[in-house]
C-alpha positions as CSV (number, residue, x, y, z in Angstrom):
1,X,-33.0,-25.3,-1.2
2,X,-31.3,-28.9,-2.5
3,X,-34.1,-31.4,-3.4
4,X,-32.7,-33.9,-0.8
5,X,-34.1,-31.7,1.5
6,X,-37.9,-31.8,0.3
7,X,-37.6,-35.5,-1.0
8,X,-37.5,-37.3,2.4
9,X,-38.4,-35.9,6.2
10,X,-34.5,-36.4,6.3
11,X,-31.3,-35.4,4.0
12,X,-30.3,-38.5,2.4
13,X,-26.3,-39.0,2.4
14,X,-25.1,-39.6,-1.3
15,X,-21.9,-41.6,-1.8
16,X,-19.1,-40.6,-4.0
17,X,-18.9,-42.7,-7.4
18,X,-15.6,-43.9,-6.7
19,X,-16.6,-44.8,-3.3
20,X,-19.3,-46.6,-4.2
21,X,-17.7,-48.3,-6.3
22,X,-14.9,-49.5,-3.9
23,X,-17.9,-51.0,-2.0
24,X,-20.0,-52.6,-4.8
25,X,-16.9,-54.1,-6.7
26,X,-16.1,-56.8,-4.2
27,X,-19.9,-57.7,-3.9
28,X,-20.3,-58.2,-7.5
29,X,-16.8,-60.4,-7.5
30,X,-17.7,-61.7,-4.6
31,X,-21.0,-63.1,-6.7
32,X,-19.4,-63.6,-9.8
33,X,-16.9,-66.3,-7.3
34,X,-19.8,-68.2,-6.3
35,X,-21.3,-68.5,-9.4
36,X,-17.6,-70.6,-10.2
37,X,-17.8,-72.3,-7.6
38,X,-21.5,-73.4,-7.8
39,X,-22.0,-72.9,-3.7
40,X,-25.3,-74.5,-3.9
41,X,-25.2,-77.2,-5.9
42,X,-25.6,-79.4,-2.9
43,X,-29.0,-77.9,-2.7
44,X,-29.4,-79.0,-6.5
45,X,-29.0,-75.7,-8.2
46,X,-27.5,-76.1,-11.6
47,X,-24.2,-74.5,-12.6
48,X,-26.4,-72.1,-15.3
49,X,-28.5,-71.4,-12.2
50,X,-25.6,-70.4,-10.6
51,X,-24.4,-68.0,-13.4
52,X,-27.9,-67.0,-13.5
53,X,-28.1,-65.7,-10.0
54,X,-24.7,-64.1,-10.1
55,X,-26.3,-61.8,-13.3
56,X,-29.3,-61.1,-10.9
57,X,-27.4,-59.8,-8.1
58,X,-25.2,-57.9,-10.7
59,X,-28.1,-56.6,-12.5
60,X,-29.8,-55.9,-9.2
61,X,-27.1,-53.7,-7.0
62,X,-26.7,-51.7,-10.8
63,X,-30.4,-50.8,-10.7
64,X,-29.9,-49.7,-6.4
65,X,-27.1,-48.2,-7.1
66,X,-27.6,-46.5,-10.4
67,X,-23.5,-46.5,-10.4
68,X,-24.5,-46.5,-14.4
69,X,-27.7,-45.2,-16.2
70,X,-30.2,-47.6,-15.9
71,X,-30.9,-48.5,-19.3
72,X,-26.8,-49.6,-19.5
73,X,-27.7,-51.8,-16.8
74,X,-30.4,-53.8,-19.4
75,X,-27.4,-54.2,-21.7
76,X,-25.3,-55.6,-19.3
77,X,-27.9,-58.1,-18.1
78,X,-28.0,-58.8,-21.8
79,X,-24.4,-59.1,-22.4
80,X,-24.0,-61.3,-19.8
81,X,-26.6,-63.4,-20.9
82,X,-25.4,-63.8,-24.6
83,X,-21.9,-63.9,-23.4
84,X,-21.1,-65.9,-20.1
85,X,-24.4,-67.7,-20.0
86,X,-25.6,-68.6,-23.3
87,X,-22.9,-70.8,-23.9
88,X,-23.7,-73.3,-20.9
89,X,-27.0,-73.5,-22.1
90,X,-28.3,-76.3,-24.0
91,X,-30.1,-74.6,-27.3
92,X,-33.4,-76.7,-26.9
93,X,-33.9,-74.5,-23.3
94,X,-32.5,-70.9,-24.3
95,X,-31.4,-69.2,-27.5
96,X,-30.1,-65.9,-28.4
97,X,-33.5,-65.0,-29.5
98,X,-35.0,-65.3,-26.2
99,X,-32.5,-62.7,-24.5
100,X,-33.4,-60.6,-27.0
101,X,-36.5,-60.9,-28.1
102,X,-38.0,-59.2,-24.5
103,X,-36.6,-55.9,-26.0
104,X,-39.7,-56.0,-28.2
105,X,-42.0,-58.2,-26.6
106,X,-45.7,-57.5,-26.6
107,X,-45.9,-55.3,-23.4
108,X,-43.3,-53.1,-24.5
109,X,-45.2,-52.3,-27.7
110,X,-47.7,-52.2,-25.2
111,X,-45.9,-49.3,-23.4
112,X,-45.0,-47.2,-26.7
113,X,-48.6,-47.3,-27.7
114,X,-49.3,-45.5,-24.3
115,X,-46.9,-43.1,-24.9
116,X,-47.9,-42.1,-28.2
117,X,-51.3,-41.7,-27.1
118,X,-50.4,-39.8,-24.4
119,X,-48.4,-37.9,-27.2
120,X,-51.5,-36.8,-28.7
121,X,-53.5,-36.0,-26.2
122,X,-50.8,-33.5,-25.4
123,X,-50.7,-32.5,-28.6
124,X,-54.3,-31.0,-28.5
125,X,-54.3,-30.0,-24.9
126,X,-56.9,-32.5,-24.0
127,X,-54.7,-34.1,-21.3
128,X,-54.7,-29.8,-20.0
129,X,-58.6,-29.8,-19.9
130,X,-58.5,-33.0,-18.4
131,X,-56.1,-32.2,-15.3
132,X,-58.6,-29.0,-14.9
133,X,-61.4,-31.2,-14.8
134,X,-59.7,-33.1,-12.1
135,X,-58.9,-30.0,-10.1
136,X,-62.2,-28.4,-10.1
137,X,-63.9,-31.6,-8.3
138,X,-60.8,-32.3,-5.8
139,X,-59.8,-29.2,-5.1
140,X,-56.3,-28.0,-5.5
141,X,-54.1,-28.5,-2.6
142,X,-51.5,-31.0,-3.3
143,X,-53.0,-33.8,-1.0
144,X,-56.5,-33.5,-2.8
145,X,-54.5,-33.6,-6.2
146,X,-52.8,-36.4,-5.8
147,X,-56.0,-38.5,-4.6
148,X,-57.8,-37.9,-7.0
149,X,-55.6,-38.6,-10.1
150,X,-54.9,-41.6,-7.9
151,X,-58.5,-42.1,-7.4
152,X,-59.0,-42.2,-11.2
153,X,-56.2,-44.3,-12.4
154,X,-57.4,-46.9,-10.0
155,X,-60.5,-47.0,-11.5
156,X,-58.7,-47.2,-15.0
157,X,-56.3,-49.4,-14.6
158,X,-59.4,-52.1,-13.0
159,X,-60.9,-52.1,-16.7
160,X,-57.7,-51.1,-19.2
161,X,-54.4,-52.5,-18.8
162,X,-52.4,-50.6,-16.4
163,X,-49.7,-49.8,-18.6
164,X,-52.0,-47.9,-20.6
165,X,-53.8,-46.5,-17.8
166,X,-50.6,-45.1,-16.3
167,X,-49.5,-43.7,-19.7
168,X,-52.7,-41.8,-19.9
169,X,-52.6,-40.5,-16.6
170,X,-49.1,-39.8,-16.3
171,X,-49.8,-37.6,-19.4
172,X,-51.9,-34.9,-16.8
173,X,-49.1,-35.3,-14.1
174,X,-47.0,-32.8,-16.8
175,X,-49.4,-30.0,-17.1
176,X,-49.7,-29.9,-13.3
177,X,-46.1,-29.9,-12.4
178,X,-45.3,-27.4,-14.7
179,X,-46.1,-24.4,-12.4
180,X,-44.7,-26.3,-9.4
181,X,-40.5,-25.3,-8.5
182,X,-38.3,-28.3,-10.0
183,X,-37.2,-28.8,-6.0
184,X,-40.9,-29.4,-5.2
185,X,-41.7,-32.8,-3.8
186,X,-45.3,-32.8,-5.1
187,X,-43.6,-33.4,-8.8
188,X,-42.3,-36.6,-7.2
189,X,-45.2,-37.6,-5.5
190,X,-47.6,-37.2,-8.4
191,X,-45.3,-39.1,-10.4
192,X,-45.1,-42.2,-8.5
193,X,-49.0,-42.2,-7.0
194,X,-50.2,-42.9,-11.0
195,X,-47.8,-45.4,-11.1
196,X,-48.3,-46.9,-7.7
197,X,-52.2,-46.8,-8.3
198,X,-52.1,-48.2,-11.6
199,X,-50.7,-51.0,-9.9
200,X,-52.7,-51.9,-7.1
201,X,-55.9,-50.9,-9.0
202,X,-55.3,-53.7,-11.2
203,X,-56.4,-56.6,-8.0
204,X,-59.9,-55.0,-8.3
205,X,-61.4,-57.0,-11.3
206,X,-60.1,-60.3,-12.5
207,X,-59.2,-58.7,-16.2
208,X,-57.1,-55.7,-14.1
209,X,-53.9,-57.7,-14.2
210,X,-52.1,-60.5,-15.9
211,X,-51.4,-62.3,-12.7
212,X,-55.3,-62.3,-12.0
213,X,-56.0,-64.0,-15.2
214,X,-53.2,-66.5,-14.5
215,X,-54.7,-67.5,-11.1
216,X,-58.2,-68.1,-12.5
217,X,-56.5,-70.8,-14.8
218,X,-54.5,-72.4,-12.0
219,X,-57.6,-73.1,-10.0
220,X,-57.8,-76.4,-8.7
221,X,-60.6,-78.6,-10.4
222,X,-64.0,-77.7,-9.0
223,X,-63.2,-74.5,-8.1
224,X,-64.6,-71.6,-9.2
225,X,-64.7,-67.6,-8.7
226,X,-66.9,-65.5,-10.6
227,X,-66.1,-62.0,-11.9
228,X,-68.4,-60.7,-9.4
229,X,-67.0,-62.5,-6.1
230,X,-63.6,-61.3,-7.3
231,X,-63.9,-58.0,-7.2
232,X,-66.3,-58.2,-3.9
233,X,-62.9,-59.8,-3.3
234,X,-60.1,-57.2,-4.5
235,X,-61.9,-54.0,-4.3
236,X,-61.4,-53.3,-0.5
237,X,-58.0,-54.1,-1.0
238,X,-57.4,-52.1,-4.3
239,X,-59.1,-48.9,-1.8
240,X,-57.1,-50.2,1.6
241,X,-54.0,-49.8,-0.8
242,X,-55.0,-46.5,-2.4
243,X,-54.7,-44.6,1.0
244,X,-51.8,-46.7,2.1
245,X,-50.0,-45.0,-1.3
246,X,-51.4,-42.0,-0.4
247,X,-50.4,-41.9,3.3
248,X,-46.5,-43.2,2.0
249,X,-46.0,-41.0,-0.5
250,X,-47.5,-37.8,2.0
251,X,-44.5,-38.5,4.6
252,X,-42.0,-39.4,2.3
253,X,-42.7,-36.3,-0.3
254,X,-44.1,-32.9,1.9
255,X,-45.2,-30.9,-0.9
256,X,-43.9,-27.3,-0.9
257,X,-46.8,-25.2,-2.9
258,X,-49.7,-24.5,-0.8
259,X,-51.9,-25.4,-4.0
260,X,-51.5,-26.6,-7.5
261,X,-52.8,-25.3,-10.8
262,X,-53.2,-25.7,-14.6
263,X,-51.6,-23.1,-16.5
264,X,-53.6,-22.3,-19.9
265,X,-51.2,-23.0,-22.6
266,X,-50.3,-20.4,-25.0
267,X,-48.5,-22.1,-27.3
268,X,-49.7,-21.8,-31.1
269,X,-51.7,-25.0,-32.7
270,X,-53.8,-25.8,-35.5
271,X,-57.1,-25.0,-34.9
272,X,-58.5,-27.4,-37.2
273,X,-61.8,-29.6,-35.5
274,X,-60.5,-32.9,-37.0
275,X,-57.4,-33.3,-35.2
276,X,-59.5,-33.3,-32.1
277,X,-61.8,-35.7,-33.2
278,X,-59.1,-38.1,-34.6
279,X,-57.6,-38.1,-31.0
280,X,-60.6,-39.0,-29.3
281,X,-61.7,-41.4,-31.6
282,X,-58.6,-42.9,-31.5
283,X,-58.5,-43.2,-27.9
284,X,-62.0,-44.5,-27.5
285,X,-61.5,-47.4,-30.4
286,X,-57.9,-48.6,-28.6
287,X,-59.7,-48.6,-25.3
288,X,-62.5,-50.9,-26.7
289,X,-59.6,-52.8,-28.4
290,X,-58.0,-53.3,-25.3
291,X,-61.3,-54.1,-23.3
292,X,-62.7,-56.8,-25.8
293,X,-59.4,-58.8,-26.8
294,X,-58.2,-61.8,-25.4
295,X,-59.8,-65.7,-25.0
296,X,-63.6,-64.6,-24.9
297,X,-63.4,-61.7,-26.5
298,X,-64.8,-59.9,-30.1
299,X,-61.6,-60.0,-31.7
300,X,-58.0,-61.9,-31.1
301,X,-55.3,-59.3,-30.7
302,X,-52.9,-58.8,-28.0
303,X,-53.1,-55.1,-26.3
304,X,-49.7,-55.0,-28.1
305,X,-50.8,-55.0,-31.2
306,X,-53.5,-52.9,-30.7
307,X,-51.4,-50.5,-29.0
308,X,-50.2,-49.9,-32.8
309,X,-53.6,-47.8,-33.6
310,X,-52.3,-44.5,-32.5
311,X,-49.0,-44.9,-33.9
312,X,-49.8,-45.4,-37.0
313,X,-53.3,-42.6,-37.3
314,X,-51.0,-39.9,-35.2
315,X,-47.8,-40.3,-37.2
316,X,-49.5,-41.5,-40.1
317,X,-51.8,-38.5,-40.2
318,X,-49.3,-35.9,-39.6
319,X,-51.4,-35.0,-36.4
320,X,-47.7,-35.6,-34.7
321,X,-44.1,-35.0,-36.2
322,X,-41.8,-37.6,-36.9
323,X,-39.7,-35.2,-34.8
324,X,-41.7,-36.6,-31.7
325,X,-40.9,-40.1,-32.3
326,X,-37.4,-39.0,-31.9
327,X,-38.8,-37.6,-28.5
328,X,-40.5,-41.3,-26.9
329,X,-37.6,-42.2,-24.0
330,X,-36.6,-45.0,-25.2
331,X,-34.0,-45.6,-22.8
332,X,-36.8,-46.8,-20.4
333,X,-38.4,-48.8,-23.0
334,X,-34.6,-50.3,-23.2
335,X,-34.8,-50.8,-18.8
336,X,-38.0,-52.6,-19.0
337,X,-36.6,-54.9,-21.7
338,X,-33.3,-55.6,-19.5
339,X,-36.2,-56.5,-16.6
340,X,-38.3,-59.3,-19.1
341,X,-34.7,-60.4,-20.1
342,X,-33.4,-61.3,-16.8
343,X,-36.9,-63.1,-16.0
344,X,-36.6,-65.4,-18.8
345,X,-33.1,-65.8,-17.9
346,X,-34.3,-67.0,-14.3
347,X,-36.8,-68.7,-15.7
348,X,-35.0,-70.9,-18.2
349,X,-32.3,-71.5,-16.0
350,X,-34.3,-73.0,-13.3
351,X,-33.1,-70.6,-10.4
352,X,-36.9,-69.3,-10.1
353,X,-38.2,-72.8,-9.9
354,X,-35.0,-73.1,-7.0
355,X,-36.1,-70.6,-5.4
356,X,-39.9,-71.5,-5.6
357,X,-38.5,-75.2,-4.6
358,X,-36.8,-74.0,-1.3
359,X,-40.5,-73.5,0.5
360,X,-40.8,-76.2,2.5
361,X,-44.5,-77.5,1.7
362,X,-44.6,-80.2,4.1
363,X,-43.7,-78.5,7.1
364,X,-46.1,-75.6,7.3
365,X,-49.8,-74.7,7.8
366,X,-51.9,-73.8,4.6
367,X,-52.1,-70.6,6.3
368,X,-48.6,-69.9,6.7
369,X,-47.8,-71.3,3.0
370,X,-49.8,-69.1,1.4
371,X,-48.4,-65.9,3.2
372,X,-44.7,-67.1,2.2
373,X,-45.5,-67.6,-1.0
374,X,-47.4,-63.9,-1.3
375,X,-44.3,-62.9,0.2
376,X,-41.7,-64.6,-2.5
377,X,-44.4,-63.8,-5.0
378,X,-43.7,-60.0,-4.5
379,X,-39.9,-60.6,-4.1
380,X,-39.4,-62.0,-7.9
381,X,-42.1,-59.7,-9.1
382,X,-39.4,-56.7,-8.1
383,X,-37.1,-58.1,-10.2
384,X,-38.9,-59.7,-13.1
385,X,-42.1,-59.9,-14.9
386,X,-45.0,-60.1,-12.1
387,X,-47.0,-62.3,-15.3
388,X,-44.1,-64.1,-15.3
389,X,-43.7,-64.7,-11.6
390,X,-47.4,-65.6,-11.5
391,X,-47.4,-67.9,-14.2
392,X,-44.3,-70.0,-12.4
393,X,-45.8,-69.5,-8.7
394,X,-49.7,-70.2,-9.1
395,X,-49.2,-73.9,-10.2
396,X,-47.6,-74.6,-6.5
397,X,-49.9,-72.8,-4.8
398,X,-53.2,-74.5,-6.5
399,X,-51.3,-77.6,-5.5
400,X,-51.2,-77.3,-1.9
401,X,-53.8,-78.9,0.1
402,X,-55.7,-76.0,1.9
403,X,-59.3,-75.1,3.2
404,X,-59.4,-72.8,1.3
405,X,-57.6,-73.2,-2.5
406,X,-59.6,-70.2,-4.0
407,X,-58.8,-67.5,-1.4
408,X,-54.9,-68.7,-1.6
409,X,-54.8,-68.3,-5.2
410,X,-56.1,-64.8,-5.0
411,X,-53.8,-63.6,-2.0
412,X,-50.8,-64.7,-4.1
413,X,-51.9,-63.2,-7.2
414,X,-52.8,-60.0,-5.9
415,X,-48.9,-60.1,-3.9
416,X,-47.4,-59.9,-7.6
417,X,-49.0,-56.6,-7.8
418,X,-47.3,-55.0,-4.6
419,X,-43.8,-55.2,-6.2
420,X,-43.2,-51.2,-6.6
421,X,-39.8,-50.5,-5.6
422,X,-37.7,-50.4,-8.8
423,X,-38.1,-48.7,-12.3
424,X,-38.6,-52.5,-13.5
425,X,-41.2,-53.9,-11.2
426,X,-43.7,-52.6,-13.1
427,X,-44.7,-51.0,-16.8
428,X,-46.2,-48.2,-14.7
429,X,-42.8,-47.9,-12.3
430,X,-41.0,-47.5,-15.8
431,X,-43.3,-45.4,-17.1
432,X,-43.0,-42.9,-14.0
433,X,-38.9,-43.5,-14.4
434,X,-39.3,-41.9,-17.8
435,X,-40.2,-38.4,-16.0
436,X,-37.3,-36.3,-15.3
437,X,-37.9,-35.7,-11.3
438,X,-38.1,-39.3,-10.7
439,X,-35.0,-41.1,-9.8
440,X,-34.7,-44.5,-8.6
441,X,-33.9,-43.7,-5.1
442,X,-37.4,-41.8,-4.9
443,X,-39.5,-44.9,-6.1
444,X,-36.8,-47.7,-3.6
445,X,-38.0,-46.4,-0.4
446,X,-41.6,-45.9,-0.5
447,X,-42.0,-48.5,-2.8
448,X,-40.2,-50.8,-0.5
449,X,-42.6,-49.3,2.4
450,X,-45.9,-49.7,0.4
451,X,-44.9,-53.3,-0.9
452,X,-44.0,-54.6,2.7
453,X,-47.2,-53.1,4.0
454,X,-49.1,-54.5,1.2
455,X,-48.0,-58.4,1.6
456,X,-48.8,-58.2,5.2
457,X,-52.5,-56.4,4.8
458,X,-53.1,-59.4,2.3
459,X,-51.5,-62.7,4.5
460,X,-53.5,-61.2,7.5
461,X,-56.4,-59.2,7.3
462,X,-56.6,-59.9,3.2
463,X,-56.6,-63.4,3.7
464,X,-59.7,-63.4,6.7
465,X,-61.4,-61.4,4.0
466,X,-60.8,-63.1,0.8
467,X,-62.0,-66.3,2.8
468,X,-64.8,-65.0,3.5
469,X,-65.8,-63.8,-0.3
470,X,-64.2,-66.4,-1.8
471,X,-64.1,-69.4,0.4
């Protein structure tokens, strides 16, 4: 039976390549015109804000579309930007080097640190006895499955970062597909819950996310919330949003196998103690390396750089093959570059501080602000950095008069965690792109679904509770 079938309660039509590119051609001309024309500089948008939106909506109908692979759609967003925009740019603002430098930023080293260390638990079956583990508490019907590895990344990603969490996890989503039929849904499912719940886990503690850490800092002067009032806070929405995943991802992906199971592996490997060891030590010392860096912390180091550890002991060691290096999937490493680039290009060309400009402060309640800046918080967090987004949206918000300054700082930092529907949303979205059963189409609609749901639990019912805690 055609996957189409199991994916979604409905066959989804697929367009024809050159049809679909009869339709998308005259919307990206139709964008590159404007951008010429500069149809809102009346508004004050700058002619490089105009070029810069036109590369957004380019960069944006690619990744929808996925008329070309996804990573090609990075390099075009980089092209563009060294090509058509760089040149209008004055080089105190925006140089070469900050188009490309994103390609190898600190949370992409980040990401390949994961990997690897998902490599090597692999390598010694740990991530096998782990997924059993897993099963023989939950059960092992697909539904029970996917809660529970959701269950546990959650937890995770509250106390690691959750590009790490969701590398680790995603490592036990492979053991427990593999005796599942490559049309089965439940692949799909499994997949995108670790990524989904990696993100939404993060709101629980204030350390669980960038954005978090970024609202504490923007907190207006006298106002304070303590670790322990935050996650009274984000918890109950961190567990509202872990069965709103799960419910989403239930109706959109009806799981085929009745049960799933952990095959025993017999493939040959050395059965020398010390590689075991080495892996869990490994994994325990870059976990305490990512809990106690940072301002406060025993030790200085970005998570990027201390993502390096199991790079250089697995490889170093021989406890991996250079041959698996050759194996990471770079090409998503290369899609979440192409989604840092285009935030810095929206960031340095003024069109996110446009966009940000365009609420109209005056006119609304406090109430109302804050749920339409939650709601544009999400929106540029689809399509760039959600650290980024938070780091240009929390400023306005701890600038508005409200009631209430420390709950509307929360509600709009926990919105830039609801972005979920494209591969570059989120480190955990691209990490789940890397997986061969998961295809941009699969993470557009239910991410779309669990994001909308998301901003509205947290302007309505999120923001009567965070009042509450928070005041």
């Amino acid at each position: 039976m055609p996957d189409a079938a199991f994916c979604y309660p409905y066959p989804m039509p697929r367009l024809s390549r050159p049809l679909a590119w009869a339709l998308v051609a005259p919307l990206i001309a139709a964008a590159v015109v404007a951008a010429r024309l500069d149809v809102l500089a009346s508004a004050g948008l700058s002619h490089e804000g105009h070029v810069a939106g036109a590369i957004v909506f380019v960069a944006a109908v690619l990744w929808m579309t996925e008329l070309v692979p996804l990573f090609v759609t990075s390099f075009v967003v980089l092209a563009l930007g060294l090509v058509w925009l760089l040149p209008l740019m004055d080089p105190a603002r925006m140089t070469a080097g900050d188009l490309t430098a994103p390609f190898f930023s600190n949370i992409v080293l980040l990401y390949l640190g994961g990997l690897v260390l998902g490599m090597g638990l692999h390598a010694r079956r740990h991530d096998e006895a782990l997924a059993r583990w897993i099963i023989r508490r939950v059960g092992d019907s697909p539904g029970r499955v996917l809660m529970g590895l959701m269950a546990a990344t959650a937890l995770l990603s509250m106390w690691l970062s959750n590009t790490a969490t969701a590398a680790m996890m995603l490592g036990l989503v492979t053991p427990i597909v593999t005796p599942l039929a490559p049309s089965d849904p439940t692949r799909k499912a499994l997949a995108l819950g670790v990524a989904f719940a990696a993100n939404v886990g993060g709101v629980g503690t204030p350390i669980g996310t960038p954005p978090n850490i970024i609202a504490l800092k923007n907190l207006p002067e006298g106002v304070e919330i303590s670790f322990l009032d935050w996650m009274l806070g984000g918890l109950p929405v961190a567990a509202v949003m872990i069965v709103v995943v799960w419910l989403t991802l239930r109706t959109f992906f009806r799981p085929a196998a009745k049960s799933v199971t952990v095959p025993i592996s017999d493939r040959e490997i050395d059965p020398g103690r010390w590689r075991d060891w080495l892996v869990i030590a490994t994994l325990i010392v870059t976990i305490f390396g990512w809990l106690s860096g940072g301002e406060g912390g025993l030790h200085s180091l970005s998570s990027g750089t201390v993502a390096l550890l199991p790079i250089l002991v697995f490889f170093g060691s021989g406890l991996l093959p250079a041959l698996s290096f050759r194996k990471v999937p770079w090409e998503v490493l290369v899609l979440f570059g192409g989604g840092l680039c285009l935030g810095e290009i929206m960031k340095r060309t003024g069109l996110a501080a446009f966009i940000v400009d365009q609420v109209p402060v005056e006119s609304l309640s406090p109430t109302m602000l804050v749920a339409i800046l939650a709601i544009m918080a999400c929106g540029l967090s689809t399509l760039m950095s959600n650290t980024a987004t938070a780091a240009l949206v929390m400023p306005l918000v701890a600038g508005i008069a409200m009631a209430e300054p420390a709950s509307g700082v929360a509600t709009v930092a926990m919105a830039c965690s609801m972005a979920m529907a494209l591969p570059i949303s989120t480190p955990p979205n691209a990490l789940a792109f890397s997986l061969e059963d998961v295809k941009t189409a699969d993470m557009l609609a239910p991410g779309l679904v669990i994001s909308i749901i998301g901003v509205l639990l947290l302007t309505t019912a999120g923001q009567w509770w965070l009042g509450i805690v928070l005041g």
